[in-house]
DRENPA-3360 file (N, C-alpha, C; in nm, 2 decimals, always signed):
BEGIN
1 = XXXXXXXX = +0.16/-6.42/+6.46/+0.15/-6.56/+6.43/+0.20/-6.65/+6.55 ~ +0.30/-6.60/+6.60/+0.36/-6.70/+6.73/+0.29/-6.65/+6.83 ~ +0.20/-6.56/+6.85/+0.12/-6.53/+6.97/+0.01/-6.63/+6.93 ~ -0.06/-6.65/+6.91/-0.17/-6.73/+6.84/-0.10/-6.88/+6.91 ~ +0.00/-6.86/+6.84/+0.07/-7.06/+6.83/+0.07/-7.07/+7.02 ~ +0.11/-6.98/+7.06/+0.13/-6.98/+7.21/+0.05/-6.95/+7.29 ~ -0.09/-6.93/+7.23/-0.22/-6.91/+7.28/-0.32/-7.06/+7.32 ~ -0.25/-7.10/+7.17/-0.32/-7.23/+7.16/-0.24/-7.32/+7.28;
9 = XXXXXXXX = -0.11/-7.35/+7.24/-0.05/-7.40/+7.36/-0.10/-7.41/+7.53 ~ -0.13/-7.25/+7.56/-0.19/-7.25/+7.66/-0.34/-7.35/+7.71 ~ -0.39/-7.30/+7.57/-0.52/-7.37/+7.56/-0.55/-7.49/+7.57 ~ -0.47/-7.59/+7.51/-0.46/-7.71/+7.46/-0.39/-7.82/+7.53 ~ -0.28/-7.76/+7.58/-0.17/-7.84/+7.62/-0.17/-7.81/+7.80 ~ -0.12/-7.94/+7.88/-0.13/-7.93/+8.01/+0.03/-8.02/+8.03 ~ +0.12/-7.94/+8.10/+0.23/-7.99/+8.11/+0.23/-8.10/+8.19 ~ +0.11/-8.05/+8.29/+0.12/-8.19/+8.37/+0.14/-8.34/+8.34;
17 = XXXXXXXX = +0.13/-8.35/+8.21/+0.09/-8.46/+8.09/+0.19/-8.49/+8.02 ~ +0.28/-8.38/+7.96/+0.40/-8.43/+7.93/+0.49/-8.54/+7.98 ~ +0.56/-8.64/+7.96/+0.66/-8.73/+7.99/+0.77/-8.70/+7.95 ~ +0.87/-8.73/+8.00/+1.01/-8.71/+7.97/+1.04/-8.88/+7.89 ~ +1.11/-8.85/+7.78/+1.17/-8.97/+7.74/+1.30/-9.04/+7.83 ~ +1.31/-9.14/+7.81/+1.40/-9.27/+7.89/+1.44/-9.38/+7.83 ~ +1.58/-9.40/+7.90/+1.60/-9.54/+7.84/+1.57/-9.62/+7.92 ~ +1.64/-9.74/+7.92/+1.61/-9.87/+8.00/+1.52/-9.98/+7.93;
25 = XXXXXXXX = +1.43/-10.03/+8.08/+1.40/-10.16/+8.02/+1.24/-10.11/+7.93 ~ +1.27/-10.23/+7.87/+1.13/-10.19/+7.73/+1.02/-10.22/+7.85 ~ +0.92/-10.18/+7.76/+0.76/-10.18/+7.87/+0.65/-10.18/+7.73 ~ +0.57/-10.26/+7.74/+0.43/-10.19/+7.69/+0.34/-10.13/+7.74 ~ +0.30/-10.02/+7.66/+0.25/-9.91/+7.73/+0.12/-9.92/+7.69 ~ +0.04/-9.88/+7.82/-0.10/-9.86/+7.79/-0.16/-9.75/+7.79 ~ -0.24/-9.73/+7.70/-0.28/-9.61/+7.62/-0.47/-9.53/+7.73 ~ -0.44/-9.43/+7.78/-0.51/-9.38/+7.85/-0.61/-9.26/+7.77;
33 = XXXXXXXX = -0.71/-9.22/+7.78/-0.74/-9.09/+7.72/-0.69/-8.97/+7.74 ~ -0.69/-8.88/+7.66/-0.60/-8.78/+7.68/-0.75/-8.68/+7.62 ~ -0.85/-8.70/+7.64/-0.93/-8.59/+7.57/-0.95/-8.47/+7.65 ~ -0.95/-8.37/+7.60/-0.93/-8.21/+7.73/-1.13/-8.19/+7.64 ~ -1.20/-8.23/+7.76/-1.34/-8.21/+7.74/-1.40/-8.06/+7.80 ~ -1.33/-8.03/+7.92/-1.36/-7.90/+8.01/-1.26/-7.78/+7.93 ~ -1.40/-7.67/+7.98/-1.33/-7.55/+7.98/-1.29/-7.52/+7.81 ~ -1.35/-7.56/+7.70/-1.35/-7.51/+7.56/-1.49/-7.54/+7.47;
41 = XXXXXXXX = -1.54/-7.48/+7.60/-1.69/-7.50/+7.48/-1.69/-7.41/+7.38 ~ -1.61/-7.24/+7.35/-1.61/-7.17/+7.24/-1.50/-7.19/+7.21 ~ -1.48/-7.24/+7.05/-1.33/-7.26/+7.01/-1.33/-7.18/+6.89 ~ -1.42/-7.10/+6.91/-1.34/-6.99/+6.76/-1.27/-6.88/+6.77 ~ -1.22/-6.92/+6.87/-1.13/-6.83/+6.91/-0.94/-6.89/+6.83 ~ -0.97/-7.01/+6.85/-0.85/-7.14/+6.81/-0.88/-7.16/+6.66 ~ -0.98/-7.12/+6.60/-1.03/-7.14/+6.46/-0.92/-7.13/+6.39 ~ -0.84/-7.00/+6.36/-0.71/-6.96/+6.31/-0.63/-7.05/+6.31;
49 = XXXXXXXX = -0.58/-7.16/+6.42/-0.45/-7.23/+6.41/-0.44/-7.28/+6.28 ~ -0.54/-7.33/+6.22/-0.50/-7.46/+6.12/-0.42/-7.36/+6.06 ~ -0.50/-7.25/+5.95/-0.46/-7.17/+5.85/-0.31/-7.09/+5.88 ~ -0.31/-7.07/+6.04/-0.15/-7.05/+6.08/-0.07/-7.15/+6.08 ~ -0.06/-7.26/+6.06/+0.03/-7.34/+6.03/+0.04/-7.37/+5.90 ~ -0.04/-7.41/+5.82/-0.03/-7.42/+5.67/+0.05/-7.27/+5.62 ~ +0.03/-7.17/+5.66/+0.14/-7.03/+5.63/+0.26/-7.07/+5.67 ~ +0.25/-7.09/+5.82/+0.43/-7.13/+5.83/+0.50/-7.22/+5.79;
57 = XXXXXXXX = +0.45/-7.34/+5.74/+0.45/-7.44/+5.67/+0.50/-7.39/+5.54 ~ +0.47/-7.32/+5.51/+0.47/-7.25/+5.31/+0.62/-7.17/+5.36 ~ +0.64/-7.12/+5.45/+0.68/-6.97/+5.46/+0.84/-7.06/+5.53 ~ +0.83/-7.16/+5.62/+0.95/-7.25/+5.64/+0.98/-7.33/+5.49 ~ +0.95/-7.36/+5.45/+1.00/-7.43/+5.32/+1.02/-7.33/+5.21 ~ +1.00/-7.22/+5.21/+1.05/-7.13/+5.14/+1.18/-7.08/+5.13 ~ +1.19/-7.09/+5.30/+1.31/-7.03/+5.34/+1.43/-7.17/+5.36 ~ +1.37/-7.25/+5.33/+1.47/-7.35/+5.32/+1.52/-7.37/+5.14;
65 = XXXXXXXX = +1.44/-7.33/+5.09/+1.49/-7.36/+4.92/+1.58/-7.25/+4.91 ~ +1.54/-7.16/+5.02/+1.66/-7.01/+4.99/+1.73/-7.04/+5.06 ~ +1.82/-7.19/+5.18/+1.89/-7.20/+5.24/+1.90/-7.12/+5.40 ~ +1.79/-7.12/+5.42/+1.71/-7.10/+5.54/+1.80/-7.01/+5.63 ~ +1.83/-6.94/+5.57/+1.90/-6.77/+5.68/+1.77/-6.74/+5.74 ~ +1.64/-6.71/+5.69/+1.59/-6.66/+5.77/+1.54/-6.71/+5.91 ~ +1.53/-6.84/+5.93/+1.47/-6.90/+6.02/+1.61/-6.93/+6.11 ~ +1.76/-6.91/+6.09/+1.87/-6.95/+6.18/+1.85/-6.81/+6.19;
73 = XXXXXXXX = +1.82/-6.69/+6.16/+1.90/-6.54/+6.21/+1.85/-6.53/+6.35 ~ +1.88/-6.38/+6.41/+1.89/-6.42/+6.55/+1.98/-6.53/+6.67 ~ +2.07/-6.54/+6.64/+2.13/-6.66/+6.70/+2.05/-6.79/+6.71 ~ +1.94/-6.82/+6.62/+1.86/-6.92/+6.68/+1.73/-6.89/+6.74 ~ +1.73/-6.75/+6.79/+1.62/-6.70/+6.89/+1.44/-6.72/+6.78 ~ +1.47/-6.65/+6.68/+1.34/-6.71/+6.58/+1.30/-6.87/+6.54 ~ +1.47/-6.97/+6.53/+1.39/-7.11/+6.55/+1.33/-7.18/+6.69 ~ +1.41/-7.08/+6.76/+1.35/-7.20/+6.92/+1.18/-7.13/+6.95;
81 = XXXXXXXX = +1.16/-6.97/+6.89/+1.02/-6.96/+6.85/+0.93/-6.98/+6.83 ~ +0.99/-7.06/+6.74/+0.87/-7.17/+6.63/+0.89/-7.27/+6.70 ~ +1.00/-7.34/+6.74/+1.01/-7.47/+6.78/+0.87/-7.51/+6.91 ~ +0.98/-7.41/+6.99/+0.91/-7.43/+7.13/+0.72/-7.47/+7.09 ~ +0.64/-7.39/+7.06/+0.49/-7.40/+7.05/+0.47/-7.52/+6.97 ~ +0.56/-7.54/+6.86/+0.50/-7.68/+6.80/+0.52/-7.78/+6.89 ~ +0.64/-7.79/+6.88/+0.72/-7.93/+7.00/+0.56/-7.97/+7.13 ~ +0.53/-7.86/+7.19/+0.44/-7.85/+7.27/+0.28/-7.96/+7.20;
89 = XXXXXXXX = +0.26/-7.90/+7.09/+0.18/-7.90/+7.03/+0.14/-8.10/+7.01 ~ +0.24/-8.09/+6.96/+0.27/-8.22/+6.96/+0.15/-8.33/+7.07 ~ +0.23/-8.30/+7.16/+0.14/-8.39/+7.26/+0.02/-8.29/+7.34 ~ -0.06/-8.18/+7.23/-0.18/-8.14/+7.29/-0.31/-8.22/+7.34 ~ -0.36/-8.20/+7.38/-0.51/-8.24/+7.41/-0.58/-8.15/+7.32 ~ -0.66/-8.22/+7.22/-0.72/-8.18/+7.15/-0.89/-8.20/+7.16 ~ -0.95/-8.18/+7.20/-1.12/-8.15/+7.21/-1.18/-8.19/+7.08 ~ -1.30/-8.30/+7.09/-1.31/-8.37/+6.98/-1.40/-8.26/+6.90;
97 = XXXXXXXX = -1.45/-8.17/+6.98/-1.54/-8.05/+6.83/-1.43/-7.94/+6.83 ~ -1.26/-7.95/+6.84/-1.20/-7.87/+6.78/-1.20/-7.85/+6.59 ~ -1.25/-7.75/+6.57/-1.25/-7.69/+6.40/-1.17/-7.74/+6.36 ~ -1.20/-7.83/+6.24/-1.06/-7.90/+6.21/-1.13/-7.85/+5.99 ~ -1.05/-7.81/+5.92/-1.09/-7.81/+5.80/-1.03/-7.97/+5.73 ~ -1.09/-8.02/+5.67/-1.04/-8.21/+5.63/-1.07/-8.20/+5.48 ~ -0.95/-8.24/+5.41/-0.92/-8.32/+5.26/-1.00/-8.48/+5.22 ~ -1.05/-8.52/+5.35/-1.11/-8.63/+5.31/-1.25/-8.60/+5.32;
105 = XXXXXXXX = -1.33/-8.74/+5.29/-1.45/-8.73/+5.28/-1.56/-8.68/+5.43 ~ -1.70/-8.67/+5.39/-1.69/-8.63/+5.47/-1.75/-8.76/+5.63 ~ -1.75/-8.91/+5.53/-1.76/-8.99/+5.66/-1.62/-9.07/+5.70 ~ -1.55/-9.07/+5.60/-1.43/-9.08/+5.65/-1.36/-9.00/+5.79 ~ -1.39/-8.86/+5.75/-1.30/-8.80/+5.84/-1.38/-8.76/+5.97 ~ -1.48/-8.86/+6.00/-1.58/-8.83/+6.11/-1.53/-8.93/+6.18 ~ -1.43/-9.03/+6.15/-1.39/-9.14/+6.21/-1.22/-9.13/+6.24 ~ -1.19/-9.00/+6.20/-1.07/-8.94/+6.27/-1.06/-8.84/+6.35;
113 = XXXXXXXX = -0.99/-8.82/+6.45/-0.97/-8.73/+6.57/-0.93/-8.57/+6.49 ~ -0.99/-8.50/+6.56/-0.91/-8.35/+6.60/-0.78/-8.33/+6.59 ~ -0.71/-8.47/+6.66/-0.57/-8.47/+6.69/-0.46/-8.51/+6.60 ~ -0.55/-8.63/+6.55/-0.51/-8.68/+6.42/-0.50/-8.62/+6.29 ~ -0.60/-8.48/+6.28/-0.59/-8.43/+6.18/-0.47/-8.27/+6.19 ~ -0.49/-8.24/+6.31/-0.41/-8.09/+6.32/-0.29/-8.11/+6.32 ~ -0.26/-8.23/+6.45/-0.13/-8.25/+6.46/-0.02/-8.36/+6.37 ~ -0.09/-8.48/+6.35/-0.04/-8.58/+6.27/-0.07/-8.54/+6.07;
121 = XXXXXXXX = -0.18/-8.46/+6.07/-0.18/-8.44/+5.96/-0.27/-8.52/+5.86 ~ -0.34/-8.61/+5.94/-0.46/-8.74/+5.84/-0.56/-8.66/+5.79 ~ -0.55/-8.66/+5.65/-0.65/-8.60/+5.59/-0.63/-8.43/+5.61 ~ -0.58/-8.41/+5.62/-0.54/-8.21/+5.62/-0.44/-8.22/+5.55 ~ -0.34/-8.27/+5.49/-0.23/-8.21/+5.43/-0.22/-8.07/+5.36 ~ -0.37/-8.05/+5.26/-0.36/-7.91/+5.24/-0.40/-7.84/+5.36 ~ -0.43/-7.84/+5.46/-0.50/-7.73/+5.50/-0.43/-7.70/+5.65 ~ -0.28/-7.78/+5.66/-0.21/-7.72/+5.78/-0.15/-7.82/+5.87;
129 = XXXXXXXX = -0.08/-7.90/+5.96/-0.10/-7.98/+6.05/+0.07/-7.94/+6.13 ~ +0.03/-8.03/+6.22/+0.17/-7.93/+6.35/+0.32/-8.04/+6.24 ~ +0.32/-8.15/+6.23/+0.43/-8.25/+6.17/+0.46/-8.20/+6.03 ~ +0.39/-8.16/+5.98/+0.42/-8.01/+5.84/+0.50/-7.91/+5.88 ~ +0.47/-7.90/+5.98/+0.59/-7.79/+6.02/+0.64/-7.80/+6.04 ~ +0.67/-7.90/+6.13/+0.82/-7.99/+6.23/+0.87/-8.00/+6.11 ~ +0.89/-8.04/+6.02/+0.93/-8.11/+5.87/+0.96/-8.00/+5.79 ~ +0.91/-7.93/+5.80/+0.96/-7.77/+5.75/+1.07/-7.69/+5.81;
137 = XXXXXXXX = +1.06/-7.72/+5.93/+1.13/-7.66/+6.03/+1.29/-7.71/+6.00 ~ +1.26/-7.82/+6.03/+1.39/-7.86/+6.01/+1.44/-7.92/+5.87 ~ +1.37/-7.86/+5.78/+1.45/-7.85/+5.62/+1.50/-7.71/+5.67 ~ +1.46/-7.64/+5.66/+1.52/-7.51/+5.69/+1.63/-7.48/+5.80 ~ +1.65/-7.56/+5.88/+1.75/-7.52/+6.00/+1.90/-7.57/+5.93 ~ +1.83/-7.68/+5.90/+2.01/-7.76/+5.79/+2.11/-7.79/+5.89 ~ +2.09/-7.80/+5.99/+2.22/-7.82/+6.06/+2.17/-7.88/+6.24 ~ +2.25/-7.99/+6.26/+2.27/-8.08/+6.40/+2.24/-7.98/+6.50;
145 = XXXXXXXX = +2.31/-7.87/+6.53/+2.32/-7.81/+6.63/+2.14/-7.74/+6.65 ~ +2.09/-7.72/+6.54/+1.92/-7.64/+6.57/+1.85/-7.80/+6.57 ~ +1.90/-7.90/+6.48/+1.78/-8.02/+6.50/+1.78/-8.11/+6.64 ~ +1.92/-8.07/+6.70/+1.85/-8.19/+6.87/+1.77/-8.13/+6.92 ~ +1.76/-7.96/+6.98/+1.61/-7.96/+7.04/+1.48/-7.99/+6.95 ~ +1.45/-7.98/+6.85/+1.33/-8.04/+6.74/+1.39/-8.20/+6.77 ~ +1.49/-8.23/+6.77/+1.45/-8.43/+6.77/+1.44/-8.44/+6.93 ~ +1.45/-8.38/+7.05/+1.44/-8.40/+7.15/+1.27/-8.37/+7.19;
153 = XXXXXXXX = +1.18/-8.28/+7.15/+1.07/-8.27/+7.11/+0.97/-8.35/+7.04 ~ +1.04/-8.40/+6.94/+0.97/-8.60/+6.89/+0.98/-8.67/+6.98 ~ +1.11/-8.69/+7.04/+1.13/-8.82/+7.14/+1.02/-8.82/+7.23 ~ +1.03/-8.71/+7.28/+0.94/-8.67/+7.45/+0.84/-8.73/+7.36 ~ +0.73/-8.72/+7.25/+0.64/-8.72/+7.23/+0.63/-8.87/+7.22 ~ +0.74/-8.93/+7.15/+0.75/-9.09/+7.14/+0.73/-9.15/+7.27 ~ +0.78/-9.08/+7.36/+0.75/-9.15/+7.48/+0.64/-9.10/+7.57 ~ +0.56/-9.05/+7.55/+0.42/-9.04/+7.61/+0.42/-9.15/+7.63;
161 = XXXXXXXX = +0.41/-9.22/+7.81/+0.34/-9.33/+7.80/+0.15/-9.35/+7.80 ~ +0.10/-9.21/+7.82/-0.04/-9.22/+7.87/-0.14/-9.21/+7.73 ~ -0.07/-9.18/+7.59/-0.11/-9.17/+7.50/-0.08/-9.24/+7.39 ~ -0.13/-9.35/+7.31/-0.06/-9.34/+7.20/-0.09/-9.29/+7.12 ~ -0.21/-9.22/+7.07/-0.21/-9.09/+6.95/-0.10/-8.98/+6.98 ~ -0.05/-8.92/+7.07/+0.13/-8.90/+7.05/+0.22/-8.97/+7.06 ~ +0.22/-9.09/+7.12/+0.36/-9.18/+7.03/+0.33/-9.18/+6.92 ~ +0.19/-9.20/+6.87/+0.21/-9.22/+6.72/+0.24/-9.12/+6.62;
169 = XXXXXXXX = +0.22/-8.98/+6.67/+0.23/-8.86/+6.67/+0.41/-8.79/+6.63 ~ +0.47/-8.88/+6.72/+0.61/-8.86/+6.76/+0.67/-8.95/+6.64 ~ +0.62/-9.10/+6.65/+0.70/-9.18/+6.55/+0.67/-9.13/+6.37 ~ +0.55/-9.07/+6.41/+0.55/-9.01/+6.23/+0.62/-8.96/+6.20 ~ +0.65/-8.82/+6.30/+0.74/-8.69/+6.29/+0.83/-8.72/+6.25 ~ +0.93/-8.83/+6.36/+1.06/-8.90/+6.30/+1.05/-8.95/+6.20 ~ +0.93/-9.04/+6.13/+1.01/-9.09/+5.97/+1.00/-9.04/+5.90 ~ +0.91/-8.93/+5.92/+0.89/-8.80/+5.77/+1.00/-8.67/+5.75;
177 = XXXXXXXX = +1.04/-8.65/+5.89/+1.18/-8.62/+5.89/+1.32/-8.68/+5.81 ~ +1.32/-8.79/+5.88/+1.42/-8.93/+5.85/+1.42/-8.92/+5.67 ~ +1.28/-8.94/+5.62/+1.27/-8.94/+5.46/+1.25/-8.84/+5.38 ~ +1.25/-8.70/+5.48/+1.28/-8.54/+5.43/+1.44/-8.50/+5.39 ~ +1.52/-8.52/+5.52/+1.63/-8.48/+5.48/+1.77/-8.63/+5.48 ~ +1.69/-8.72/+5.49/+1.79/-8.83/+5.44/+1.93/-8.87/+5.54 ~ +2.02/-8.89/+5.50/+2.12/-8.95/+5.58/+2.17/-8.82/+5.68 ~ +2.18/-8.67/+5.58/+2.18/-8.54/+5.71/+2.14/-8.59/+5.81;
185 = XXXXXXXX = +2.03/-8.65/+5.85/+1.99/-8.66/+5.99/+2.05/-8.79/+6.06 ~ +2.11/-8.85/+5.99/+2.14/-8.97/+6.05/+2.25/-8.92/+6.19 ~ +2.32/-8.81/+6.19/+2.41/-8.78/+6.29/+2.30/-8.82/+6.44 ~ +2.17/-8.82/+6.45/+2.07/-8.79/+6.54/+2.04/-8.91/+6.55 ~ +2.06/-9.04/+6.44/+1.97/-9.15/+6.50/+2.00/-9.24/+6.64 ~ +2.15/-9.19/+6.64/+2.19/-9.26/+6.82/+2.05/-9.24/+6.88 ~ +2.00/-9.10/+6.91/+1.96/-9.08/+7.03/+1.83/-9.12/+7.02 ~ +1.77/-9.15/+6.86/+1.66/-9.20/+6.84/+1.68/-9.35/+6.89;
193 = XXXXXXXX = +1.75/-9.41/+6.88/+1.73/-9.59/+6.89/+1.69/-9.63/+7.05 ~ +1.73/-9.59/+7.12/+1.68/-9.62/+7.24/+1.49/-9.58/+7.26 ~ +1.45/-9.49/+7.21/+1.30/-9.49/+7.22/+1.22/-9.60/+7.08 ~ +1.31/-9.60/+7.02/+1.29/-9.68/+6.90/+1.26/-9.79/+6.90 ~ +1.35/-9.85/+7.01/+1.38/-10.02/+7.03/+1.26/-10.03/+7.15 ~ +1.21/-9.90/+7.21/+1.04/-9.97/+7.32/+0.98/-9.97/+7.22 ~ +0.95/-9.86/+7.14/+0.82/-9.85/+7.07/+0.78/-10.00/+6.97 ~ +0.90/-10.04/+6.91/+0.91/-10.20/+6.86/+0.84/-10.31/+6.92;
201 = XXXXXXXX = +0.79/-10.25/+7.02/+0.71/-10.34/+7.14/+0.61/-10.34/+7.16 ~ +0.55/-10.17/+7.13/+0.47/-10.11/+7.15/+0.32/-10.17/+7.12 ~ +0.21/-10.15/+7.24/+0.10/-10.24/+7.20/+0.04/-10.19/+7.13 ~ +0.02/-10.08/+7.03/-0.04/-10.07/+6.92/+0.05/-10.12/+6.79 ~ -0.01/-10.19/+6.73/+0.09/-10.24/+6.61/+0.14/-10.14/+6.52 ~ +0.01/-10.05/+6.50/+0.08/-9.96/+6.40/+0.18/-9.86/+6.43 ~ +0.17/-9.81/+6.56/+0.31/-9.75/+6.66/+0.46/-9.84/+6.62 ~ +0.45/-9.95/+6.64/+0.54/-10.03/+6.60/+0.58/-10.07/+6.47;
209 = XXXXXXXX = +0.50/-10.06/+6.37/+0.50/-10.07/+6.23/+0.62/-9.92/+6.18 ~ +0.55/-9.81/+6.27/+0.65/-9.67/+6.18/+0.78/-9.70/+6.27 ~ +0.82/-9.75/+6.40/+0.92/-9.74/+6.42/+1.02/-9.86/+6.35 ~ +0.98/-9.94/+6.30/+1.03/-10.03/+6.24/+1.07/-9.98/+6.10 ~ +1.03/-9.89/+6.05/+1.03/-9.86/+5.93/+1.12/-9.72/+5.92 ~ +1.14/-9.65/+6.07/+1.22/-9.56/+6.07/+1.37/-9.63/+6.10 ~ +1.40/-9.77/+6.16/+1.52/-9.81/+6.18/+1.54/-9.84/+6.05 ~ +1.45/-9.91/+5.95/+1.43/-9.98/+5.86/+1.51/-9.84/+5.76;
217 = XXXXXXXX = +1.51/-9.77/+5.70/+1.56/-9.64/+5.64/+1.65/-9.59/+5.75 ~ +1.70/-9.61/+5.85/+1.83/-9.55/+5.91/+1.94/-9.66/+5.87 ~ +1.90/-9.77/+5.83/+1.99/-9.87/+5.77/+2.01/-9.80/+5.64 ~ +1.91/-9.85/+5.59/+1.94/-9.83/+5.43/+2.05/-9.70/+5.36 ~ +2.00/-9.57/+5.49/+2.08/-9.46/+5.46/+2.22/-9.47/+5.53 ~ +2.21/-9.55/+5.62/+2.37/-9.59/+5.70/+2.49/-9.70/+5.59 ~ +2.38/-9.75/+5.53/+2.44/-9.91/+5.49/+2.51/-10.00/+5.57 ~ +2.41/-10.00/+5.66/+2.46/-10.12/+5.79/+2.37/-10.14/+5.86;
225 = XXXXXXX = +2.36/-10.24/+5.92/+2.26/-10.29/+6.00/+2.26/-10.26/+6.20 ~ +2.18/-10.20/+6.24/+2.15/-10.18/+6.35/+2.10/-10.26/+6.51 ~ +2.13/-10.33/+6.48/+2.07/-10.44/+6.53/+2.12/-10.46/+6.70 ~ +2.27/-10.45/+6.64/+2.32/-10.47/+6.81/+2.35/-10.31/+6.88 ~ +2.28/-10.19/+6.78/+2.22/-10.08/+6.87/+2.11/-10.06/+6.90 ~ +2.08/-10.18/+6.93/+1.93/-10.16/+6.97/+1.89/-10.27/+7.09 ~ +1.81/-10.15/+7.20/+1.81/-10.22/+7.35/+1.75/-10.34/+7.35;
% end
């Protein structure tokens, strides 16, 4: 299963492309293509991912209703396993005739990306997406010390400046988290507000609509207002 996840990785993902998240002064970002067109004209070889993630997806939430020993055993060495390829995943380059299986119709979902559906999850909910597992992942980990590398893995993604289908990708992750495990996570929102308070700016509105709505529920679960922690 994790050979596959780290196959794809290879495949899909080009480090060179990754950003590191930052603070400082806010910026609007402009949104560049990110489509990986070369070099995957056979992709059935990648066919498998969806269906491997909808498993680990089933198989992480399992192990979290059992209080998720099995995903912390190993000192951690089995979560940063899983972590590492998804986190990656996150900000893939996804090829617009990557296999994607879709819950929606079938002209609806001809007007959504590859990227949108594997990794963010639009229209696949049954059938697998990378933020299903982030979300899985960390119900099951239960604890600060395994969720900063998984929240430091959103951030990076929040701050893509060359993309915003992974900012947007990133700000999902965080609120579906945020409204998975509830104030538990609030120990993490420090390190969220500083990417929080650019994206608020951010020139796609709807980028800016989930991060508003993720400070928007880090209040409500704080019971206080945020305002003067924010850049």
């Amino acid at each position: 299963m994790l050979d596959l996840q780290d196959f794809a990785v290879n495949r899909l993902c080009d480090s060179s492309h990754l950003s590191k998240t930052s603070g400082g002064k806010k910026r609007r970002r402009l949104d560049h293509s990110g489509k990986n067109d070369a070099g995957l004209s056979d992709l059935d070889e990648l066919s498998p991912l969806q269906p491997l993630l909808l498993s680990l997806e089933l198989a992480l939430k399992a192990d979290a209703h059992e209080g998720g020993g099995w995903v912390r055993s190993d000192d951690g060495q089995r979560y940063n396993a899983i972590l590492n390829p998804l986190g990656k995943l996150l900000e893939a380059n996804i090829p617009p005739n990557f296999p994607v299986d879709s819950s929606s119709g079938e002209n609806k979902s001809s007007e959504i990306s590859p990227f949108q559906q594997l990794v963010s999850g639009v229209g696949t909910t049954e059938h697998g997406n990378v933020i299903a597992c982030l979300t899985a992942l960390a119900a099951a980990a239960g604890n600060e010390q395994l969720w900063k590398p998984l929240n430091h893995a959103i951030l990076q993604a929040c701050g893509n400046d060359s993309r915003s289908e992974v900012r947007k990708a990133g700000a999902s992750a965080l609120l579906t988290i945020i409204q998975t495990l509830g104030e538990e996570y609030m120990v993490l929102l420090p390190e969220c507000l500083p990417i929080l308070s650019e994206l608020l700016e951010d020139s796609d509105e709807e980028i800016a609509s989930i991060a508003k709505e993720c400070i928007r529920q880090g209040e409500e679960l704080l019971g206080e207002s945020l305002d003067d922690s924010l850049i």
